[in-house]
N, CA, C and O of each residue as an XYZ file, in Angstrom:
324
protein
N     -55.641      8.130    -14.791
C     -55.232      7.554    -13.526
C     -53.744      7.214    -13.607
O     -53.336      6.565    -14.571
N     -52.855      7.647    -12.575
C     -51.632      7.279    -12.944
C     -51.138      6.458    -11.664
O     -51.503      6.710    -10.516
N     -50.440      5.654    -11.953
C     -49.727      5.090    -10.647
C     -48.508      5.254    -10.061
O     -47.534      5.398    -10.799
N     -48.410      5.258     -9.216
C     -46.726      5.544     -8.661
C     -46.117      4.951     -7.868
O     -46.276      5.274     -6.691
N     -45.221      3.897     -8.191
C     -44.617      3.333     -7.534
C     -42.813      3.557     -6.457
O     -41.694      4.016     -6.688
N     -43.403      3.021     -5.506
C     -42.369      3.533     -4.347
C     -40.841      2.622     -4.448
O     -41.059      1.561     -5.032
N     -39.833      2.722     -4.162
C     -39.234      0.750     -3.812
C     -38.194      1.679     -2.540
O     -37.469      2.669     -2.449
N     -38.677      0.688     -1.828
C     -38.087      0.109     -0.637
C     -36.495      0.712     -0.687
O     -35.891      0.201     -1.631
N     -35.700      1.629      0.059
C     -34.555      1.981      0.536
C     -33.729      0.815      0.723
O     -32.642      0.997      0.173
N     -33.827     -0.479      1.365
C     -33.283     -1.077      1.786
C     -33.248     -2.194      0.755
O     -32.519     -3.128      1.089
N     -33.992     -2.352     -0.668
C     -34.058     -3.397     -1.838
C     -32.721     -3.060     -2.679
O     -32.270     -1.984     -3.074
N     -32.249     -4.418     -2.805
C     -31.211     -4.130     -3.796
C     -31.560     -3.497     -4.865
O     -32.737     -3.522     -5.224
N     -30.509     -2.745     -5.639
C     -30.767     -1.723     -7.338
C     -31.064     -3.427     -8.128
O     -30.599     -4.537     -7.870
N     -31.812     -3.057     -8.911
C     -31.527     -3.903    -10.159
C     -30.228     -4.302    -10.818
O     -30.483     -3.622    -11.811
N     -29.183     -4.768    -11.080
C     -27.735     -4.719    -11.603
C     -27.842     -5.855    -12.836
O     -28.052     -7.066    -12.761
N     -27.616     -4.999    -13.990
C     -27.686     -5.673    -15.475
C     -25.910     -6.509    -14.937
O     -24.864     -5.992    -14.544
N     -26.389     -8.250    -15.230
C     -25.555     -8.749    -15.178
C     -25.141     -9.512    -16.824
O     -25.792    -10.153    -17.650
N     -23.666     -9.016    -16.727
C     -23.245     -9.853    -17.884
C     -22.679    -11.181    -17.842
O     -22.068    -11.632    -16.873
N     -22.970    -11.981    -19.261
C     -22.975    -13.143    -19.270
C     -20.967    -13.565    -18.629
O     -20.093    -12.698    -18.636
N     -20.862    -14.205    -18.428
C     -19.087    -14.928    -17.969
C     -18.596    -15.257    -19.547
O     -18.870    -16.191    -20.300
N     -17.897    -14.275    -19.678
C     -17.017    -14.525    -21.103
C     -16.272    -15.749    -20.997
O     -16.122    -15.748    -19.775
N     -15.590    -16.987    -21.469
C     -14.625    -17.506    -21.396
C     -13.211    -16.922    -21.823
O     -12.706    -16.536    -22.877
N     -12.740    -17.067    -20.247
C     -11.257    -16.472    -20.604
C     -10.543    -16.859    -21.784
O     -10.774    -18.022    -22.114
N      -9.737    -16.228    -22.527
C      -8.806    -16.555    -23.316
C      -7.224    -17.261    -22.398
O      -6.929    -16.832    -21.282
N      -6.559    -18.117    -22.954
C      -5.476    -18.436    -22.133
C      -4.836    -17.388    -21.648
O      -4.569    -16.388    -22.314
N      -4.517    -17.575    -20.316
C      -3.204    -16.402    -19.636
C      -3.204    -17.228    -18.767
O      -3.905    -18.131    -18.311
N      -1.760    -16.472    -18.546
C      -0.952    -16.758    -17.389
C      -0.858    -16.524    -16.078
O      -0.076    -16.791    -15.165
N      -2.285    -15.713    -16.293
C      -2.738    -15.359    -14.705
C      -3.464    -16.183    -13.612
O      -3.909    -17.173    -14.194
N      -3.710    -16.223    -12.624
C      -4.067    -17.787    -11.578
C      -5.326    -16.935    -11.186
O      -5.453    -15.747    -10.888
N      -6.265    -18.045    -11.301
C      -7.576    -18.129    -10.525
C      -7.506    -17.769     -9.571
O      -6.643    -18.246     -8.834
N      -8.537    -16.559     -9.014
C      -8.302    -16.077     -7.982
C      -9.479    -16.624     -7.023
O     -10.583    -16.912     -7.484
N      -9.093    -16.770     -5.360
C      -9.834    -17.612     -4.799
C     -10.231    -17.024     -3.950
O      -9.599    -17.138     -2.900
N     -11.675    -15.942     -3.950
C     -11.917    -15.697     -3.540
C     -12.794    -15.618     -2.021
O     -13.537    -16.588     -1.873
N     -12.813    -14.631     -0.904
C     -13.179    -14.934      0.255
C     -14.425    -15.553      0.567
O     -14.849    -16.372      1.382
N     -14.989    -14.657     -0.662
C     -17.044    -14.575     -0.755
C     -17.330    -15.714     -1.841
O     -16.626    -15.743     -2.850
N     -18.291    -16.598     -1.665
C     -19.124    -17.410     -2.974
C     -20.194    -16.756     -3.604
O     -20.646    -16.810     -4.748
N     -20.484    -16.150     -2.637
C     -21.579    -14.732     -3.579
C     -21.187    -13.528     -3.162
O     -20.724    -13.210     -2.067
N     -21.428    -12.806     -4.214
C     -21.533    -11.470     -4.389
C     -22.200    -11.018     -3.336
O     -23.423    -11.153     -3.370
N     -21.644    -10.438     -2.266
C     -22.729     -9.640     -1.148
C     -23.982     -8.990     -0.775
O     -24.792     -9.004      0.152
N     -23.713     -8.178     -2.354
C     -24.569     -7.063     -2.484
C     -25.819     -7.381     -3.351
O     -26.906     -6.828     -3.186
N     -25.456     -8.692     -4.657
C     -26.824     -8.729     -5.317
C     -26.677    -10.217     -5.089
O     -27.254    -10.866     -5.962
N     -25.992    -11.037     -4.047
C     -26.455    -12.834     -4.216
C     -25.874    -13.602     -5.289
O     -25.991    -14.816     -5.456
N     -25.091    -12.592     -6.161
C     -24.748    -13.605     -7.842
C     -23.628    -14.331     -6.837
O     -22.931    -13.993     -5.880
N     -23.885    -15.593     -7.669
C     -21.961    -16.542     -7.242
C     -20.949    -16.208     -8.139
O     -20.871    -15.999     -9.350
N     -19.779    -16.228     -6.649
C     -18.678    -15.292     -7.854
C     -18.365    -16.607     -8.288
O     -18.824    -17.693     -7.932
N     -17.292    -16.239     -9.321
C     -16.609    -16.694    -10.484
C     -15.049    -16.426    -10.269
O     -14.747    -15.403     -9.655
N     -14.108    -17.209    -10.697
C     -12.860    -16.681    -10.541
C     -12.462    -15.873    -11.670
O     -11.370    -15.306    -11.686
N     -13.324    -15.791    -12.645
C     -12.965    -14.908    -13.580
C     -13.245    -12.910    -13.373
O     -12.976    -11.917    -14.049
N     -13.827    -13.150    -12.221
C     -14.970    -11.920    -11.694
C     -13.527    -10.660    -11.498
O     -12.616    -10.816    -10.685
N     -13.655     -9.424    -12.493
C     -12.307     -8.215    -12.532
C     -12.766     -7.360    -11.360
O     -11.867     -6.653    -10.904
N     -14.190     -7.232    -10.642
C     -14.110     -6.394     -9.409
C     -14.150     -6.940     -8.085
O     -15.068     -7.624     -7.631
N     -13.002     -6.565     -7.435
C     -12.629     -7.160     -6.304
C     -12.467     -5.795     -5.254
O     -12.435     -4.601     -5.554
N     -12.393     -6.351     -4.126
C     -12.022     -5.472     -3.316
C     -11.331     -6.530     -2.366
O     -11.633     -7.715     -2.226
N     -10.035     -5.594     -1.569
C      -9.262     -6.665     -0.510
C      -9.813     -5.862      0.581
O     -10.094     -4.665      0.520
N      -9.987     -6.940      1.970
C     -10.277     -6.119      2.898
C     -10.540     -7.262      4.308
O     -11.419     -8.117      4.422
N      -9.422     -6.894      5.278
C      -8.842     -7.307      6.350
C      -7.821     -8.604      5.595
O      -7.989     -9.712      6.105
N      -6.962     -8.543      4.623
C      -6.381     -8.905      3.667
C      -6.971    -10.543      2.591
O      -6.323    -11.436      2.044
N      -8.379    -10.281      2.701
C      -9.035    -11.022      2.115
C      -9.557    -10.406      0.757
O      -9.994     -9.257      0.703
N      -9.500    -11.051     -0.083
C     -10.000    -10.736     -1.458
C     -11.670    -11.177     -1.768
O     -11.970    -12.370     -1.817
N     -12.455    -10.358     -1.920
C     -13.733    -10.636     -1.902
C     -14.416    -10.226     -3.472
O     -14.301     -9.022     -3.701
N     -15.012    -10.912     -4.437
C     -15.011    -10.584     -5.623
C     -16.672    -10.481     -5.917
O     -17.598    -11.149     -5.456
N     -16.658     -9.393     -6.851
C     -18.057     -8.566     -7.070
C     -18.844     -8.565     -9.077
O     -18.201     -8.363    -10.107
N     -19.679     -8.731     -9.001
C     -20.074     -8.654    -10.757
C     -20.027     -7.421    -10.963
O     -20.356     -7.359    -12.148
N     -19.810     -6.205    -10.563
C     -19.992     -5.509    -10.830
C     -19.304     -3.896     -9.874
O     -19.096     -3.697     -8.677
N     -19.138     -3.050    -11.065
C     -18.523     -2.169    -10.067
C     -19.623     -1.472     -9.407
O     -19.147     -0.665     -8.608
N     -20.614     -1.456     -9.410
C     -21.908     -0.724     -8.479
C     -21.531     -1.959     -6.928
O     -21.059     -1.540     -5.871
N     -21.861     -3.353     -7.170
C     -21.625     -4.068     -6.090
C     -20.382     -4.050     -4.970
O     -20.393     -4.156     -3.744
N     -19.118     -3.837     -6.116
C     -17.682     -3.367     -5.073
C     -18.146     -1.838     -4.339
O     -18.077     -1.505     -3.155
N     -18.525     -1.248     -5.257
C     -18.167      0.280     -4.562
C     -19.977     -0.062     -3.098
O     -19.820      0.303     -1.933
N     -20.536     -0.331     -3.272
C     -21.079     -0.516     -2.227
C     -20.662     -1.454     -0.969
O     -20.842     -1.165      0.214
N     -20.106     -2.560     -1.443
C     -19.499     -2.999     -0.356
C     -18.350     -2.171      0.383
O     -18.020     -2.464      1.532
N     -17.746     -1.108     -0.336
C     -16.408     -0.648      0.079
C     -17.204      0.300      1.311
O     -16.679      0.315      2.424
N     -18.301      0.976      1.111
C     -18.561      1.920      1.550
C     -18.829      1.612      3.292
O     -18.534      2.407      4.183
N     -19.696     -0.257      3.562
C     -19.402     -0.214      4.806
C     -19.020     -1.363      4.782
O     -19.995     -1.988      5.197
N     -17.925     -2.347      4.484
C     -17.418     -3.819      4.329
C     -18.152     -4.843      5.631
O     -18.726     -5.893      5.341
N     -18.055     -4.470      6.721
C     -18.358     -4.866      8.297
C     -19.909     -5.197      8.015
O     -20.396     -6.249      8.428
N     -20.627     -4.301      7.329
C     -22.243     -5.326      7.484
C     -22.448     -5.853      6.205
O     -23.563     -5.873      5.684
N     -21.224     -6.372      5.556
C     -21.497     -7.566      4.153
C     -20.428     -8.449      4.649
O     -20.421     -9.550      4.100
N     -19.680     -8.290      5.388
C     -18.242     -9.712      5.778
C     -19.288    -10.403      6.860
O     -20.061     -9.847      7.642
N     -19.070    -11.648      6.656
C     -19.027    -12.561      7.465
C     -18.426    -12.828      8.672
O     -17.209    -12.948      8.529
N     -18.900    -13.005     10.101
C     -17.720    -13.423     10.592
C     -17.712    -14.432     11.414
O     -16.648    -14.839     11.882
């Protein structure tokens, strides 16, 4: 007997999230981003978070590059307005 399971078109992917390294000192500034969560999978960003996307000159920050490149694809039904 075998089973086969379907998932839903519209369910988020699974996205292996990694743990928040602590930055090492730099001289670079916390970035303050537009979004408190991640759009696409709900995580809360972090100012440490390296995938971002700008857009209507807002900086919106992502865990992951699967989460940016999906938001890029239609920004308008993940922005707020």
């Amino acid at each position: 007997m075998s089973v086969s399971l379907m998932a839903c078109a519209q369910e988020t992917p699974k996205v292996k999230h990694k743990k928040a390294v602590p930055a090492a000192k730099s001289n670079a500034k916390a970035v303050k981003f537009a979004n408190a969560m991640d759009p696409i999978c709900h995580m809360p960003t972090e100012p440490e978070m390296k995938d971002t996307a700008v857009y209507k000159n807002k900086t919106y920050g992502f865990c992951s590059v699967y989460c940016k490149d999906e938001f890029k694809k239609n920004p308008e039904k993940y922005v707020q307005k």
